[in-house]
N, CA, C, O and CB atoms as a CASP TS submission, in Angstrom:
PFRMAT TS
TARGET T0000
AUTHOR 0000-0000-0000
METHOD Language model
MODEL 1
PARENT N/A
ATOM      1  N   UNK     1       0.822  -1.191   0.000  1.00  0.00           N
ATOM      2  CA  UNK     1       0.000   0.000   0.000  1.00  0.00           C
ATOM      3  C   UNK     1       0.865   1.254   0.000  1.00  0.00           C
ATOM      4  O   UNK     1       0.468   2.266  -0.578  1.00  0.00           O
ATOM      5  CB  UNK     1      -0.935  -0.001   1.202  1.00  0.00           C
ATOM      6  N   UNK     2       2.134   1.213   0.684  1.00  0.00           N
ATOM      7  CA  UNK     2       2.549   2.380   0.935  1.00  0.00           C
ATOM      8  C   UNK     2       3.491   3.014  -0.373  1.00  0.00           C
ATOM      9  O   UNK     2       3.969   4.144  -0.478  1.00  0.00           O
ATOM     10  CB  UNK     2       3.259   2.244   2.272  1.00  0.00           C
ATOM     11  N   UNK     3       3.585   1.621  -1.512  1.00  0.00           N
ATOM     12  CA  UNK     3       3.993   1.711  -2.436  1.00  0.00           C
ATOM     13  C   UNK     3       3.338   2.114  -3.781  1.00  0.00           C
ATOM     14  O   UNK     3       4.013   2.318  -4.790  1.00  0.00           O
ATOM     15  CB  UNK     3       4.432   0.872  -2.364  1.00  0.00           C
ATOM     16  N   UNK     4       1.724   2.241  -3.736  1.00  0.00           N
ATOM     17  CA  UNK     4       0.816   2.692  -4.084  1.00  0.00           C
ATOM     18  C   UNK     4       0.938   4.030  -3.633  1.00  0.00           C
ATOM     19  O   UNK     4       1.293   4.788  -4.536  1.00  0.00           O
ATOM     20  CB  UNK     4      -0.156   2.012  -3.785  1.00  0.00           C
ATOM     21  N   UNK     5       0.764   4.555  -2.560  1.00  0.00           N
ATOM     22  CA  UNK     5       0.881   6.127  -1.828  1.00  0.00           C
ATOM     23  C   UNK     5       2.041   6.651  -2.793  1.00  0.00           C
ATOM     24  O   UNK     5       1.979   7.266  -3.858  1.00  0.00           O
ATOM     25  CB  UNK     5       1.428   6.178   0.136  1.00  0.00           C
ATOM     26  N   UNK     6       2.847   6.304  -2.231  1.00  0.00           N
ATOM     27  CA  UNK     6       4.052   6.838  -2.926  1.00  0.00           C
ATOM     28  C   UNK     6       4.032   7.412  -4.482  1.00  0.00           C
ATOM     29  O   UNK     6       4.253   8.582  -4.795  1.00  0.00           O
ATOM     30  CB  UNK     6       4.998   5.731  -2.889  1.00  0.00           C
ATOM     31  N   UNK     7       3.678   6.190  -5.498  1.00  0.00           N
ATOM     32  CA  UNK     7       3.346   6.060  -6.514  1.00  0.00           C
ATOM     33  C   UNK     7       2.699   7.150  -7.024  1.00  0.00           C
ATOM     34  O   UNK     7       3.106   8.019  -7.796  1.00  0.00           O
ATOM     35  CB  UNK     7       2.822   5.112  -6.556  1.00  0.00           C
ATOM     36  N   UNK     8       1.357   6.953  -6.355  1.00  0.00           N
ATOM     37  CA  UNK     8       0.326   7.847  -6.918  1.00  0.00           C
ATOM     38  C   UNK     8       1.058   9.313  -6.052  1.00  0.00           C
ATOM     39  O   UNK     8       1.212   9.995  -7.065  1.00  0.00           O
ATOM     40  CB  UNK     8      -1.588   7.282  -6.445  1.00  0.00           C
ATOM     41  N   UNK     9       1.509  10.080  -5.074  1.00  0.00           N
ATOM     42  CA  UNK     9       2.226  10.933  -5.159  1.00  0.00           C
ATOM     43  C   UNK     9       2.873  11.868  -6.258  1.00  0.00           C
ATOM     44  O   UNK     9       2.433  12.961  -6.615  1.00  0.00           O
ATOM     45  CB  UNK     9       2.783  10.486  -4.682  1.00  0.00           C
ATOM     46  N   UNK    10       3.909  11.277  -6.684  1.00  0.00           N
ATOM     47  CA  UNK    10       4.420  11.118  -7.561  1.00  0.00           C
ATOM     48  C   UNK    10       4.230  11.746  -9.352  1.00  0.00           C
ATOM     49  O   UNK    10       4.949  12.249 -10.215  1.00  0.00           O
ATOM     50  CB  UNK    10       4.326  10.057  -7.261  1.00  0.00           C
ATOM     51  N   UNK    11       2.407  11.214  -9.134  1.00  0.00           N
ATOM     52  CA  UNK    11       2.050  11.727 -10.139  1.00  0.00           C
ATOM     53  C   UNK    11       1.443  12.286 -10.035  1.00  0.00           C
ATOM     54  O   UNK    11       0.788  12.509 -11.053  1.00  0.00           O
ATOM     55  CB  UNK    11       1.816  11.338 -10.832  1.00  0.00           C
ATOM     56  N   UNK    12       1.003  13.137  -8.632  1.00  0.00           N
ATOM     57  CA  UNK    12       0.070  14.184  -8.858  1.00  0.00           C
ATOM     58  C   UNK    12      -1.436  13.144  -8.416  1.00  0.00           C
ATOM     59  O   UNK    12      -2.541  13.683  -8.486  1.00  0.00           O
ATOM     60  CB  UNK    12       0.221  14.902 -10.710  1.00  0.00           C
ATOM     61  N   UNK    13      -1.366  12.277  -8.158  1.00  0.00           N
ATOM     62  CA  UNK    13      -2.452  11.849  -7.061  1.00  0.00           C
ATOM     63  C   UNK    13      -2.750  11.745  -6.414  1.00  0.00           C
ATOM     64  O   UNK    13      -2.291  12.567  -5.621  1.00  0.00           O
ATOM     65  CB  UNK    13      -2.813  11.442  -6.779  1.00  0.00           C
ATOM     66  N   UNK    14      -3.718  10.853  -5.805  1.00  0.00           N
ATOM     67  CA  UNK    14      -3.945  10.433  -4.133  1.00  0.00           C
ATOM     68  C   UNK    14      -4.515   9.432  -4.213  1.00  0.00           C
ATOM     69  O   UNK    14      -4.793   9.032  -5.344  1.00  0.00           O
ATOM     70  CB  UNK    14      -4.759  11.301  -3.132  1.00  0.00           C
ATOM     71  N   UNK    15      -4.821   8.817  -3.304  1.00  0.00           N
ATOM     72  CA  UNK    15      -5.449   7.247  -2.984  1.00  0.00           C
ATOM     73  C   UNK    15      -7.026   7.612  -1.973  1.00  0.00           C
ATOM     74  O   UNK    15      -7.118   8.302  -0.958  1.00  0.00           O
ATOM     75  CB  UNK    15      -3.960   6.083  -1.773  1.00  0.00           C
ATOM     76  N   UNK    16      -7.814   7.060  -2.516  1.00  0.00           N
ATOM     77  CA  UNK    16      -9.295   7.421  -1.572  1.00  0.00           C
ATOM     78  C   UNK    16      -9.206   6.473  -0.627  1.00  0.00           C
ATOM     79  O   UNK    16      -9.136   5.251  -0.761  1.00  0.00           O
ATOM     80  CB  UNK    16     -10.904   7.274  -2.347  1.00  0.00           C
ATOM     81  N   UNK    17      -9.219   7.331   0.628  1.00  0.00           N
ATOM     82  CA  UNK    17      -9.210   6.593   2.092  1.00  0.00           C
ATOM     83  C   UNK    17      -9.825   5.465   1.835  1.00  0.00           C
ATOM     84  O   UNK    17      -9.166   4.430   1.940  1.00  0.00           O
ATOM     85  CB  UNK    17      -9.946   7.307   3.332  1.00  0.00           C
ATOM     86  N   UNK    18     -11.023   5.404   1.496  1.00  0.00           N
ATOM     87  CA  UNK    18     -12.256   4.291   1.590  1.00  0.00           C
ATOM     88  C   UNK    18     -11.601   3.258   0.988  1.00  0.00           C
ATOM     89  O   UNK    18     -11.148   2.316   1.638  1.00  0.00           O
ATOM     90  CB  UNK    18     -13.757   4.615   0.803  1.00  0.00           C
ATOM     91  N   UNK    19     -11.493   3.371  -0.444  1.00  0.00           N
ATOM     92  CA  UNK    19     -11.430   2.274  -1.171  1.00  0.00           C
ATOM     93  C   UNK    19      -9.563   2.110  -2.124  1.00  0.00           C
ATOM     94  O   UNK    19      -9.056   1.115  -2.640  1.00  0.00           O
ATOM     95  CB  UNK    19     -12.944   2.495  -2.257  1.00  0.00           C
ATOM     96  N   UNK    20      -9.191   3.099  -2.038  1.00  0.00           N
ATOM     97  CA  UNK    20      -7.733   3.454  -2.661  1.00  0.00           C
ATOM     98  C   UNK    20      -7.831   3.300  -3.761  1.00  0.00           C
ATOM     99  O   UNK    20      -7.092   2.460  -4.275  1.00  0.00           O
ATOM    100  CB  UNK    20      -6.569   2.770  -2.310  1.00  0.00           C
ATOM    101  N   UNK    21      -8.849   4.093  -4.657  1.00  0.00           N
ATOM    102  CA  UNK    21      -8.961   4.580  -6.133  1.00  0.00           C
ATOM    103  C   UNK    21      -8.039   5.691  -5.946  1.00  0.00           C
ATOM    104  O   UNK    21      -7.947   6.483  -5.008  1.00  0.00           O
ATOM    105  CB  UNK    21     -10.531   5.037  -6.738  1.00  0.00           C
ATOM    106  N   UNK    22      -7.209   5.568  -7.294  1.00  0.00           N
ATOM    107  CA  UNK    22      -6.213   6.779  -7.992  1.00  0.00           C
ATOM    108  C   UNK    22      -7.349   7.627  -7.956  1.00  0.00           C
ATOM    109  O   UNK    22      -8.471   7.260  -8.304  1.00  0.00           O
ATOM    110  CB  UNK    22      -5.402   6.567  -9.701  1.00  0.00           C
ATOM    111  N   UNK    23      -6.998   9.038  -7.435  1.00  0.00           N
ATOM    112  CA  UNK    23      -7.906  10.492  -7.539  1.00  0.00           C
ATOM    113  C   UNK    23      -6.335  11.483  -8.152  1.00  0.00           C
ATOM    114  O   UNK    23      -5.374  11.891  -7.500  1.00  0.00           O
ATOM    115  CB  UNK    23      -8.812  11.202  -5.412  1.00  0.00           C
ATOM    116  N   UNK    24      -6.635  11.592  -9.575  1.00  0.00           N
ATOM    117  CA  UNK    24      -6.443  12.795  -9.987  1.00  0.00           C
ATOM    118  C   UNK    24      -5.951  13.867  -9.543  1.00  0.00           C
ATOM    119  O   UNK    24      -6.430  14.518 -10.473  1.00  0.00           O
ATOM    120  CB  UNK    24      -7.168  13.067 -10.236  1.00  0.00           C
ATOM    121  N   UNK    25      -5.334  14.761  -8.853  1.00  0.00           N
ATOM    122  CA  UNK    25      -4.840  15.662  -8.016  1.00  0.00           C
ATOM    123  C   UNK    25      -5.093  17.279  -9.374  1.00  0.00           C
ATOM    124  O   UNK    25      -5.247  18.418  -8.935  1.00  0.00           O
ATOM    125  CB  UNK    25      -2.922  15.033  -7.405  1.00  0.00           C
ATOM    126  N   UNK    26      -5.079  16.999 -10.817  1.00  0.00           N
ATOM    127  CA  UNK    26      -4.495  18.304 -11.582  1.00  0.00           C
ATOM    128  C   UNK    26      -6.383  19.688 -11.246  1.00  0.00           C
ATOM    129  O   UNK    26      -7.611  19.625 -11.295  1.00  0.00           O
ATOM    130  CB  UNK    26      -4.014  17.570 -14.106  1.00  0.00           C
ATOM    131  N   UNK    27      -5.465  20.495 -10.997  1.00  0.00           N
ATOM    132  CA  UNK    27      -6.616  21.794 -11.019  1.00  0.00           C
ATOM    133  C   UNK    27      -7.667  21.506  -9.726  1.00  0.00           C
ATOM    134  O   UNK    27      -8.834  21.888  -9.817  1.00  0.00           O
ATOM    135  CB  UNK    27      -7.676  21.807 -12.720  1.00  0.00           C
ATOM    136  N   UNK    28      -7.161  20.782  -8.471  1.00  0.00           N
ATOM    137  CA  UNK    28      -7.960  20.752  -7.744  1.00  0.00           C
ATOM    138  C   UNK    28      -7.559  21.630  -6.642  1.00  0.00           C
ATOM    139  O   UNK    28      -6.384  21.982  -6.541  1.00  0.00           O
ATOM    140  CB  UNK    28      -8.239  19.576  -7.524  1.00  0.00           C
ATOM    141  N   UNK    29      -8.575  22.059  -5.697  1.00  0.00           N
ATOM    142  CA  UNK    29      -8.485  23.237  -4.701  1.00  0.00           C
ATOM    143  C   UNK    29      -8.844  22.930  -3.488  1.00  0.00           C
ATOM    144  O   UNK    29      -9.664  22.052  -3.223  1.00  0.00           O
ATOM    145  CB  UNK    29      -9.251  24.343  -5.022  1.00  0.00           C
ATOM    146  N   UNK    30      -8.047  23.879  -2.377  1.00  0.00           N
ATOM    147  CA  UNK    30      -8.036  23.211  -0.673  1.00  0.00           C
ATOM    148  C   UNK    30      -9.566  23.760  -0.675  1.00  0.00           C
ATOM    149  O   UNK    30     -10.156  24.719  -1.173  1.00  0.00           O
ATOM    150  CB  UNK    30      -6.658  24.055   0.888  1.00  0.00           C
ATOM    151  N   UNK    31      -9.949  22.478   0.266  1.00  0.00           N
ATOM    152  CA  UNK    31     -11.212  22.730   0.260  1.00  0.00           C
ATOM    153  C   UNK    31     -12.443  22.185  -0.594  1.00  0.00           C
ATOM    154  O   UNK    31     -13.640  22.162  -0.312  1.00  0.00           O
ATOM    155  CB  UNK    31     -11.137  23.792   0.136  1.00  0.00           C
ATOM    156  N   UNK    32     -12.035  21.927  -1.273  1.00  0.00           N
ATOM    157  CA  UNK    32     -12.797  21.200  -2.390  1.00  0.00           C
ATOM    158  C   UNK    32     -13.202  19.826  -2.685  1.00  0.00           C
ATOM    159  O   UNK    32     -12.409  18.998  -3.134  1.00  0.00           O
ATOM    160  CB  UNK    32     -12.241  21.399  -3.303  1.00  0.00           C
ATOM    161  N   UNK    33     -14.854  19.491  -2.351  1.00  0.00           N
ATOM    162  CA  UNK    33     -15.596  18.076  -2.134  1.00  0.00           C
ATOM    163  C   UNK    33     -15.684  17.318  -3.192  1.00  0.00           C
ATOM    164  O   UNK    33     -16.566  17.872  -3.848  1.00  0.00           O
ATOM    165  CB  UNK    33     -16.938  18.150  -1.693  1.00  0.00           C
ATOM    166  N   UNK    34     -15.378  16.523  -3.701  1.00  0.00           N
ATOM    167  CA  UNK    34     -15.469  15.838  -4.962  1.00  0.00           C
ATOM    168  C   UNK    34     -15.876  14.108  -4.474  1.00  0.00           C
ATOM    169  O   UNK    34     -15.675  13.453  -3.451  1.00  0.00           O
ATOM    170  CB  UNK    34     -13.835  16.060  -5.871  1.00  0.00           C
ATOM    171  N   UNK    35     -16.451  13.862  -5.624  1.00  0.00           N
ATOM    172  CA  UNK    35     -16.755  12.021  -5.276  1.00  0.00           C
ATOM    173  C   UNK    35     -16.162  11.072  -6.023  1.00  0.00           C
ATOM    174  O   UNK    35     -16.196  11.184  -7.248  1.00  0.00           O
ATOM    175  CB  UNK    35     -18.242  11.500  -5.479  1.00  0.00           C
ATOM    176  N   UNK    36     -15.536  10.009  -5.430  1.00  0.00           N
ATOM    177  CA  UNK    36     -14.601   8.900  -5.476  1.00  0.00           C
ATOM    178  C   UNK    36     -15.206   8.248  -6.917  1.00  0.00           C
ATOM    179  O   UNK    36     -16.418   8.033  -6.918  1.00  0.00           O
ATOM    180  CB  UNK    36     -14.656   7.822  -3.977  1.00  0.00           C
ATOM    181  N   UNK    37     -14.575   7.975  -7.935  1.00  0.00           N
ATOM    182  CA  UNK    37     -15.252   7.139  -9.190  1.00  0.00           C
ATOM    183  C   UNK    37     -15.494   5.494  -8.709  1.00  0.00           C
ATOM    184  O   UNK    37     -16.212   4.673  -9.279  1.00  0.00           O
ATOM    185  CB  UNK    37     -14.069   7.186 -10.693  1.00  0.00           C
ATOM    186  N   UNK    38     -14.706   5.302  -7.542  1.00  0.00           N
ATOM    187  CA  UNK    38     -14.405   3.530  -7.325  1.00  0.00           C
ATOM    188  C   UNK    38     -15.646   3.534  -6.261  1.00  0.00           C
ATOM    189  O   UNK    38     -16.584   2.815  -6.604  1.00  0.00           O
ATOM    190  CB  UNK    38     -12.465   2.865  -6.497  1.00  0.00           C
ATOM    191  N   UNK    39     -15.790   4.188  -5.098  1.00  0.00           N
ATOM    192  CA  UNK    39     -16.956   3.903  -4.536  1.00  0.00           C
ATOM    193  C   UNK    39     -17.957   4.780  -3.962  1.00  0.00           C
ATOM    194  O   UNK    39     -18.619   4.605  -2.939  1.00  0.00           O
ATOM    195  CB  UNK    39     -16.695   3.206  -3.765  1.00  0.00           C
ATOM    196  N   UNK    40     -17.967   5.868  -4.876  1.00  0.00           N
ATOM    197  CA  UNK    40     -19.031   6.821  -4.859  1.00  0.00           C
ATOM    198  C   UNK    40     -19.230   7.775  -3.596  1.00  0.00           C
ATOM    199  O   UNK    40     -20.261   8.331  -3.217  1.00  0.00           O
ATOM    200  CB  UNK    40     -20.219   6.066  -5.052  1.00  0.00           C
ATOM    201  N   UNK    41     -17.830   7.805  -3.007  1.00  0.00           N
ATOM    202  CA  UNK    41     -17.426   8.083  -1.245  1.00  0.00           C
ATOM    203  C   UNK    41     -17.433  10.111  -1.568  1.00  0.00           C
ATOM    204  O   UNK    41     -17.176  10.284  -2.759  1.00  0.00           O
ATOM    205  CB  UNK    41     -15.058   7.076  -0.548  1.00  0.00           C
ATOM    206  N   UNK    42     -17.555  10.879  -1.155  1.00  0.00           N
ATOM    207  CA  UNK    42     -17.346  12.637  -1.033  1.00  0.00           C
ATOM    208  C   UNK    42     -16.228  12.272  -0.181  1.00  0.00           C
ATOM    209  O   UNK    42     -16.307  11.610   0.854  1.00  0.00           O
ATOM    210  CB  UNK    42     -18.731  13.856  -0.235  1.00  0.00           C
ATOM    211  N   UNK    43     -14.580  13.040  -1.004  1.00  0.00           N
ATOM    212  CA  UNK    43     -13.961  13.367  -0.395  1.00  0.00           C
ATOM    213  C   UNK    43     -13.712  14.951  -0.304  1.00  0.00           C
ATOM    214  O   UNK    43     -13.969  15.725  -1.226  1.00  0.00           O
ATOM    215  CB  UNK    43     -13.199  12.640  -0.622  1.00  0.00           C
ATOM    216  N   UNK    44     -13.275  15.253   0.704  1.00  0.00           N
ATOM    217  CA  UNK    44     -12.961  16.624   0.964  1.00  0.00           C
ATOM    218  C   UNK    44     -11.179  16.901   0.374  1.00  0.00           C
ATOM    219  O   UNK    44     -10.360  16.100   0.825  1.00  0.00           O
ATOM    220  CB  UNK    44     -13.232  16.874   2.803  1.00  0.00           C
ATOM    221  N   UNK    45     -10.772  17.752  -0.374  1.00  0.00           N
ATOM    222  CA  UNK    45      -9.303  18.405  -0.515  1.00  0.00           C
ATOM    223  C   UNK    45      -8.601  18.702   0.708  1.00  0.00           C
ATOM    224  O   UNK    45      -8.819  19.878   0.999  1.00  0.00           O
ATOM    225  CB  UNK    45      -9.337  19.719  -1.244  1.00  0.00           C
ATOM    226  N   UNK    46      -7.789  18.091   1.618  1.00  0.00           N
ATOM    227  CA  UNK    46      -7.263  19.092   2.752  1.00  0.00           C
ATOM    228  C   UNK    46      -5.705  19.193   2.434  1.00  0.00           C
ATOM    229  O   UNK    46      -4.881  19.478   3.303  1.00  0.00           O
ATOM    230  CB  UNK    46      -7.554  18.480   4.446  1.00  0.00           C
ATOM    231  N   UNK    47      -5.373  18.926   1.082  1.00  0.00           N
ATOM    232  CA  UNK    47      -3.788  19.408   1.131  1.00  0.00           C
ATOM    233  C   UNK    47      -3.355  19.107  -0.238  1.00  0.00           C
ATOM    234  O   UNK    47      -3.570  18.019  -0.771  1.00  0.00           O
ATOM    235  CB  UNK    47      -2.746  18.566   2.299  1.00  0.00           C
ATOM    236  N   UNK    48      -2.818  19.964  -0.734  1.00  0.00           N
ATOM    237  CA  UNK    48      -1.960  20.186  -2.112  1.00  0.00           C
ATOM    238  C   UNK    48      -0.729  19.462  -2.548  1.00  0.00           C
ATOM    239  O   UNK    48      -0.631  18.597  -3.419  1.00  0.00           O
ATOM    240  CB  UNK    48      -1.501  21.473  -2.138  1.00  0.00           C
ATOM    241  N   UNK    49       0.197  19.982  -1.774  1.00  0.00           N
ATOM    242  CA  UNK    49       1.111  19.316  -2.275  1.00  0.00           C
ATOM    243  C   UNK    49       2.208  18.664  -0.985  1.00  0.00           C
ATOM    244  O   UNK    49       3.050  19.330  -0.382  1.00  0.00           O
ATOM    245  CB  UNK    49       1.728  20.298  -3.336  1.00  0.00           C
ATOM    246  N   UNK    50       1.967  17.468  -0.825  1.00  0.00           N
ATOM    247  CA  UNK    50       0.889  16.473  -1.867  1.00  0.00           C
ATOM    248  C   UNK    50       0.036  16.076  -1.786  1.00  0.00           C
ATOM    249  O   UNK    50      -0.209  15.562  -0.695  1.00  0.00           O
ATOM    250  CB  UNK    50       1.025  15.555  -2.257  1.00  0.00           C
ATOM    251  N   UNK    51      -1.041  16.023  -2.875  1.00  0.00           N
ATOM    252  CA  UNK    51      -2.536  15.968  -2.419  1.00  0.00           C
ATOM    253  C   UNK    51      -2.491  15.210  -1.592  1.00  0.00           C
ATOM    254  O   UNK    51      -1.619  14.347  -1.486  1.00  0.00           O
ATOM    255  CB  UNK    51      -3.586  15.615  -3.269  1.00  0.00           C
ATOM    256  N   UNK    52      -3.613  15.420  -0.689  1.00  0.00           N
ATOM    257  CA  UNK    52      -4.488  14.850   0.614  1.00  0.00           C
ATOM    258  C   UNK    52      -5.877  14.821   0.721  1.00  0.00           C
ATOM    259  O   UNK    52      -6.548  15.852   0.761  1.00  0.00           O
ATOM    260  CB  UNK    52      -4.219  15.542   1.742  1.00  0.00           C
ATOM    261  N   UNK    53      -6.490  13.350   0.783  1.00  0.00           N
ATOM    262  CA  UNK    53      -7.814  13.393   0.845  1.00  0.00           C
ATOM    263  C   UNK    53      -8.376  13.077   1.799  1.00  0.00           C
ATOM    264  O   UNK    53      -7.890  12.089   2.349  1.00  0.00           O
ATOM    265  CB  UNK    53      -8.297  12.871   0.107  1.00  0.00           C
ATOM    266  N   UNK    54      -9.705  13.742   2.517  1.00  0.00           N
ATOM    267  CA  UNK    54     -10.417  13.028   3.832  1.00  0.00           C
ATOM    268  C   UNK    54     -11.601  12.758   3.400  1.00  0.00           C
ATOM    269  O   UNK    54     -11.945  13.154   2.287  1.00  0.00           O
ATOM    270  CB  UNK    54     -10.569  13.856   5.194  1.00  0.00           C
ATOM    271  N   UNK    55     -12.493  11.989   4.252  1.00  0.00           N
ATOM    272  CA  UNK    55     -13.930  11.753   3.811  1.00  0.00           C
ATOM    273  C   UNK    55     -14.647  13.160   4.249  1.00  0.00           C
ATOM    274  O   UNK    55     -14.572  13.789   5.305  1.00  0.00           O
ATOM    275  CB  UNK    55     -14.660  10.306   4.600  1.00  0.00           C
ATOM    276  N   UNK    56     -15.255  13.376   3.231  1.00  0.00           N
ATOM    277  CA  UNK    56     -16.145  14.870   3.465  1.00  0.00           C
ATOM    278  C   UNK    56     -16.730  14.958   4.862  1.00  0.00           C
ATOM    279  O   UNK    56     -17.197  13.873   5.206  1.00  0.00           O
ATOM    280  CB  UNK    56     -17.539  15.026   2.378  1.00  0.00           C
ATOM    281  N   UNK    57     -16.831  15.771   5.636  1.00  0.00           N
ATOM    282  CA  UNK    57     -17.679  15.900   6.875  1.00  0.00           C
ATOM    283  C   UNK    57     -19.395  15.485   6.347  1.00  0.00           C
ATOM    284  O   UNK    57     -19.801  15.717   5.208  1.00  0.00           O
ATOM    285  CB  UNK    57     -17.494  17.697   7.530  1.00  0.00           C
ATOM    286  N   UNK    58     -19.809  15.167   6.887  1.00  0.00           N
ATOM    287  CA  UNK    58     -21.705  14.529   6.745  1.00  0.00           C
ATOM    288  C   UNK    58     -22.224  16.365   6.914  1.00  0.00           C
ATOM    289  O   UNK    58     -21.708  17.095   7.759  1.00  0.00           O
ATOM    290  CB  UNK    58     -22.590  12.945   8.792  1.00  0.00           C
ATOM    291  N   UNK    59     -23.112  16.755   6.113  1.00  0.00           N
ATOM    292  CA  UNK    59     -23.810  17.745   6.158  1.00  0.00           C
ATOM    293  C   UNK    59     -24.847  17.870   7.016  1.00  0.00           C
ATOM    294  O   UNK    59     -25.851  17.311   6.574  1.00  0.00           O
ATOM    295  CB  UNK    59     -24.137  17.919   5.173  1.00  0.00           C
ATOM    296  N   UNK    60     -25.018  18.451   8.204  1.00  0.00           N
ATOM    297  CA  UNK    60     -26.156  17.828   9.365  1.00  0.00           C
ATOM    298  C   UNK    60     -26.974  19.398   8.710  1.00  0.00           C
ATOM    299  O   UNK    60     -26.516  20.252   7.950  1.00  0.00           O
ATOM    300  CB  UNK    60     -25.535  17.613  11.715  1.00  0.00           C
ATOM    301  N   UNK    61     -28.342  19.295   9.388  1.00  0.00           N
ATOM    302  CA  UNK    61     -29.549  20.119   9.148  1.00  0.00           C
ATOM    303  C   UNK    61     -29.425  21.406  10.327  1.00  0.00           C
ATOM    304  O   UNK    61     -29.305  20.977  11.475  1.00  0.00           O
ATOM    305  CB  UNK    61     -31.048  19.079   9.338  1.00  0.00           C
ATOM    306  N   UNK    62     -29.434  22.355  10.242  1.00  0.00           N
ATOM    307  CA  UNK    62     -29.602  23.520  11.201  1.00  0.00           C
ATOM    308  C   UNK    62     -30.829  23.745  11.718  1.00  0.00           C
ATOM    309  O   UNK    62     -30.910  24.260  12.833  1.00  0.00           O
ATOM    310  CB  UNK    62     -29.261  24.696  10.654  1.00  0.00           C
ATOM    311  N   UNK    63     -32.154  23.344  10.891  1.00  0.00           N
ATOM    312  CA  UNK    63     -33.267  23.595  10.983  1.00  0.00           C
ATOM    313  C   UNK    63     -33.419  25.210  11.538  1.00  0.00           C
ATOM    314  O   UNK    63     -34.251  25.511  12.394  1.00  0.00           O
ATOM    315  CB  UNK    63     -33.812  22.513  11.761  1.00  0.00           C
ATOM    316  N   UNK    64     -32.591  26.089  10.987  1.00  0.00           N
ATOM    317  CA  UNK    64     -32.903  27.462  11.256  1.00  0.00           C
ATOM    318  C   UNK    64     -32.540  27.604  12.009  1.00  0.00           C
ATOM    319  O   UNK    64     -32.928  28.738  12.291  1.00  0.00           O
ATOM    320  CB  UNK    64     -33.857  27.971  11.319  1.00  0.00           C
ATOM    321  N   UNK    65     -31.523  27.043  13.303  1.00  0.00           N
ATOM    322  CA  UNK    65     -31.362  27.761  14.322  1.00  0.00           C
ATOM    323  C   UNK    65     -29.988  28.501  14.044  1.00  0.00           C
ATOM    324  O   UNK    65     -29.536  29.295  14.869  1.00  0.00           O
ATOM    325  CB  UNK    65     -31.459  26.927  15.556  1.00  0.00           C
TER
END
């Protein structure tokens, strides 16, 4: 696995926590939610170089307050 990390590094990728699909790293931004092609997971952007991916925070309801 860590030879995968590395790898995909390397080229400007990342590995999805969930499932360790290659994610693309080109023109992406801190901060920025995108979804996994391998298992349909929202990851969140938390780091550039070199990319870093987390699972998106869950969107909870405010109900106005």
């Amino acid at each position: 696995m860590q030879a995968l990390t590395k790898q995909a590094e390397e080229t400007g990728q990342a590995l999805c926590p969930t499932c360790s699909q290659p994610i693309d790293g080109t023109g992406r931004v801190q901060g920025e939610v995108l979804t996994c092609t391998g298992c349909d997971g929202e990851l969140e952007v938390v780091g550039l170089n070199p990319l870093r991916l987390e699972e998106a925070p869950e969107v909870e309801e405010d109900w106005g307050e």
